[in-house]
C-alpha positions in Angstrom: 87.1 110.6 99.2 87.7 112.0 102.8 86.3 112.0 106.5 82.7 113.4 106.5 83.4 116.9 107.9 81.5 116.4 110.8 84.0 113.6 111.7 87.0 115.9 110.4 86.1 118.4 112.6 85.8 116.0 115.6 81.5 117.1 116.0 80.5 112.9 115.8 82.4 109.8 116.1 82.8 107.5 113.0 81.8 104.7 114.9 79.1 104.8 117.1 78.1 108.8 115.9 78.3 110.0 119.5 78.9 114.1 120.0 80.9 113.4 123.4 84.0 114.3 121.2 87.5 115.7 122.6 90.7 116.6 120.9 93.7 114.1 122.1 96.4 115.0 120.3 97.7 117.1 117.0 100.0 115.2 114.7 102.0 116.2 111.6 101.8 112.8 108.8 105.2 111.2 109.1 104.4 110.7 105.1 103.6 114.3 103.8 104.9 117.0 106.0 102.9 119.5 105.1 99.7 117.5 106.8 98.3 118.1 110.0 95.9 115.9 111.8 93.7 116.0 115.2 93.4 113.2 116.4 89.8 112.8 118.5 88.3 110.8 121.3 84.8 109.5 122.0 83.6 109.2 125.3 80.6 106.9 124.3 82.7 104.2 122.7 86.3 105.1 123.1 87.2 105.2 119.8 90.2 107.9 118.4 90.2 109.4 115.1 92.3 111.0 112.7 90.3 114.2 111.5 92.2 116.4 108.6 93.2 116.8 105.0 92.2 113.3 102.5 91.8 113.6 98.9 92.8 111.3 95.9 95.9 113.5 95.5 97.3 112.1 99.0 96.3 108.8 98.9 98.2 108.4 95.6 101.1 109.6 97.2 101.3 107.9 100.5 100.5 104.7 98.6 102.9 105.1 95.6 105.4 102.6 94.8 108.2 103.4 97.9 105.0 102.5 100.4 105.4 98.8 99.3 109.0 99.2 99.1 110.6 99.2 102.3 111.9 96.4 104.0 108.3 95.3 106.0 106.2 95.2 102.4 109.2 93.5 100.4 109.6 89.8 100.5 113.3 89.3 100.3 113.1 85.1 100.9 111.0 83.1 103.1 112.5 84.8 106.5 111.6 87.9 105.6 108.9 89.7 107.8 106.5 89.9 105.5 106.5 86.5 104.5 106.9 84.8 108.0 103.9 86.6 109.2 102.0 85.3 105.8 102.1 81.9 107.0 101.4 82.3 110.4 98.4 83.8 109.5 97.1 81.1 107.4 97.9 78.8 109.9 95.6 80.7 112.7 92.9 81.1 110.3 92.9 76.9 109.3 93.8 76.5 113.0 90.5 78.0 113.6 88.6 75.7 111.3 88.4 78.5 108.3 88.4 77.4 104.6 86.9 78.5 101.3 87.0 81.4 98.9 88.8 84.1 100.4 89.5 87.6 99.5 92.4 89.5 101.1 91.6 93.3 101.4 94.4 95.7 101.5 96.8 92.6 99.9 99.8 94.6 98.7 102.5 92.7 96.8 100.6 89.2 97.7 102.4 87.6 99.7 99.8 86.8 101.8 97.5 85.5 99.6 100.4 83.1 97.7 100.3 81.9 101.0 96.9 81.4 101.4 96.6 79.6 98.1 98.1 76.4 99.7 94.4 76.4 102.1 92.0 78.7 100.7 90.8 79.5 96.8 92.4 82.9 97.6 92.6 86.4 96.0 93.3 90.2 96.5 92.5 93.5 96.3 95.2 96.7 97.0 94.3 100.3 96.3 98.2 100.5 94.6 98.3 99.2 91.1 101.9 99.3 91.4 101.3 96.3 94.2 99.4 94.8 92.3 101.4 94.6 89.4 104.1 93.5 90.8 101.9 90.8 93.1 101.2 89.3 89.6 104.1 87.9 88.8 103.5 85.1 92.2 100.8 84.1 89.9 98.1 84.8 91.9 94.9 86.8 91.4 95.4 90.6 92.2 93.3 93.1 91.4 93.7 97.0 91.8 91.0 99.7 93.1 88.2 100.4 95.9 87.2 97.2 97.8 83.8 99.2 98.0 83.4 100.2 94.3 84.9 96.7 93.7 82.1 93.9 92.0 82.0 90.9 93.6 78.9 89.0 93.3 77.2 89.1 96.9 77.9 86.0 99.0 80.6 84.6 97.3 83.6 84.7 100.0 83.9 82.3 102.9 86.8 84.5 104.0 87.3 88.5 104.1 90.8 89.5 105.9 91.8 93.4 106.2 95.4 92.7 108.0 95.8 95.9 109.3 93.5 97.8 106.7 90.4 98.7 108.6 92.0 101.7 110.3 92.7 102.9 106.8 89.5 103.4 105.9 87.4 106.9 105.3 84.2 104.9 106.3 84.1 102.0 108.3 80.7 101.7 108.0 80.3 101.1 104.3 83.4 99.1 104.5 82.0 96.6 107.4 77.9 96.7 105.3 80.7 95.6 102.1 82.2 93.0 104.2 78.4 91.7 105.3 77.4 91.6 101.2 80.1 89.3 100.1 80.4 86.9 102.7 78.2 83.7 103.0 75.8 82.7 106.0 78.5 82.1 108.5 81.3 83.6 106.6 83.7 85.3 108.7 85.8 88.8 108.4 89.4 89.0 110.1 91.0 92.3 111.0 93.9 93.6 112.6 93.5 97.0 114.3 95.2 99.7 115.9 93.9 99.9 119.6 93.5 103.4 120.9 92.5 102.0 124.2 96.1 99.9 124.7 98.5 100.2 127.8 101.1 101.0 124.7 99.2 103.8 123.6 98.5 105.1 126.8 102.1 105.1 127.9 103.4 106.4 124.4 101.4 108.9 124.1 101.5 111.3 120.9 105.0 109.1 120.4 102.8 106.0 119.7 103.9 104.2 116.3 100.9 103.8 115.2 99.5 107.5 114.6 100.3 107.7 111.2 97.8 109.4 109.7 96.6 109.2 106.5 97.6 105.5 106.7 95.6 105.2 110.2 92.7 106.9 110.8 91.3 105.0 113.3 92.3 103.8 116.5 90.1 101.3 117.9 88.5 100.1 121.1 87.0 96.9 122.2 83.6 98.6 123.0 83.7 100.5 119.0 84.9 97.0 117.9 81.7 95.6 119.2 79.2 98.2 117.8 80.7 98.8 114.9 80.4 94.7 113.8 77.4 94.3 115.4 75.4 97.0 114.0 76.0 95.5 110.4 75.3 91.9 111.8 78.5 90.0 112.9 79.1 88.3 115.6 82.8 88.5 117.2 83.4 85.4 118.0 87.6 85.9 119.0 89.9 88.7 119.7 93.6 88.2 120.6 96.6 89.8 120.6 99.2 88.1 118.2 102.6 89.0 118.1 103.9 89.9 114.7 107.7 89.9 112.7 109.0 93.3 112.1 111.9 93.7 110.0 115.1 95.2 112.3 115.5 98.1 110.3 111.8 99.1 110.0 111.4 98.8 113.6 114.6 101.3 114.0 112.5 103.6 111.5 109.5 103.7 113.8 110.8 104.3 116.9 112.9 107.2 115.0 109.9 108.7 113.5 108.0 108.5 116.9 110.9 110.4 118.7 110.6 113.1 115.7 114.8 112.0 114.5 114.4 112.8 111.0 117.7 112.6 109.8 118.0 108.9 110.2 114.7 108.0 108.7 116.8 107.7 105.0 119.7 106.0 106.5 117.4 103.4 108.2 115.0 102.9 105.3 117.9 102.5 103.2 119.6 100.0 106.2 120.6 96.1 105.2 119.5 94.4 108.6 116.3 93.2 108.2 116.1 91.0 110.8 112.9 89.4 111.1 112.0 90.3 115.5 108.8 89.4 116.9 106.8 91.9 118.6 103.8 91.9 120.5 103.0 95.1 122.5 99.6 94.1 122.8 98.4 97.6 120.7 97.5 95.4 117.7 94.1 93.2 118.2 93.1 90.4 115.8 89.5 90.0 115.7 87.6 87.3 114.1 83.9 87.9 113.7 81.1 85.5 111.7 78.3 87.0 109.4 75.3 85.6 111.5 
């Protein structure tokens, strides 16, 4: 699993395979210290990458069982971060006229799709079989492994939602022609993604949150949006900006790995106040696109 090594090495863009490539920035994983990452930009689309190290190996241990441990993944009561954003989600989705079988890609612990279960005939899948595990005990239906080695019989979702899981992905192209398989006619696919192209980004910088490669590996634009879904034959029908719960603590932990202050990262991970604060610095886009 990993980055074709033209991509890697920055020679074509994931998205739209354009060779108008230029080096942005170079990042060190705020996971594994030892990894270094480039991130690229394309000219032709706008979209940034993440080119460097992915194998197995990593992915295991950026997604072991402290990645759905920390005070954003955990659901400590229904004011928790996680949980609060669960619901609002499901209530954009039916506010949109959405219902059906859905599949939630990238669920985690399942909090999401509990939620969902009160609207939708709702699952998951999470790379982490610790997640999933543990998601178990909501009594919902989890399952662990590879959306794209995962066998779903083809059009049998309404619903496909990657809340912030797209950017994770070493191919967005098989992922999205996955996405197209299991949906219905008229089905529809909602992501959340990391946009490359924001004011936020542009002002941060290499500070931005949201380079945290191998978690991110892409960074979106509204033009690679487009051609990446329409190429595979959706149809984007909305794209907003939604403003999201972050718990107080994790939100302290960002901004202290973006400014490179190590030394409180384990005294804010470990930190009480979870405070669930709303946040929308329009760097996030939710985009809701129909099979057509």
């Amino acid at each position: 699993m990993s980055i074709e090594r033209g991509e890697a090495e920055g020679k074509a863009c994931p998205v739209c395979r354009g060779t108008a490539i230029a080096k942005v920035h170079e990042l060190q994983s705020p996971y594994i210290e030892s990894l270094f990452y480039t991130i690229y930009k394309c000219s032709d689309c706008g979209h940034r990458y993440a080119g460097g190290p992915i194998s197995q190996e990593i992915l295991d241990q950026v997604y072991g069982a402290a990645f759905h441990s920390t005070s954003q993944q955990r659901a400590a009561g229904p004011g928790s971060s996680i949980s609060i954003n669960a619901r609002q989600r499901v209530r954009w989705l039916t506010e949109n006229g959405l219902r059906g079988k859905l599949l939630d890609v990238g669920s985690g612990r399942g909090y999401f799709v509990k939620a969902a279960s009160s609207a939708f005939e709702a699952q998951g899948i999470d790379y982490s079989k610790n997640a999933t595990e543990y998601g178990r005990e909501l009594g919902i239906c989890l399952s662990s492994g590879d959306f794209l080695e995962a066998d779903y019989a083809p059009g049998y979702f309404d619903v496909l939602t990657f809340w912030d899981v797209l950017a994770s992905m070493t191919n967005v192209h098989e992922t999205i022609r996955k996405s197209v398989q299991l949906l219905r006619q008229g089905g529809h696919a909602i992501f959340t993604l990391p946009m490359g192209d924001s004011l936020a980004c542009r002002i941060a910088g290499p500070r931005w949150p949201l380079w945290i490669p191998p978690v991110n590996l892409h960074y979106f634009s509204k033009n690679s949006v487009n051609a990446l879904l329409n190429k595979h034959g959706f149809e984007v029908v909305r794209m907003v900006y939604l403003a999201k719960r972050v718990s107080a603590n994790f939100l302290l932990l960002k901004l202290a790995r973006s400014f490179g202050l190590k030394r409180l990262e384990a005294p804010l991970a470990g930190a009480s106040f979870s405070w669930a604060i709303p946040v929308n610095l329009g760097d996030i886009l939710t985009v809701m696109a129909r099979k057509v």
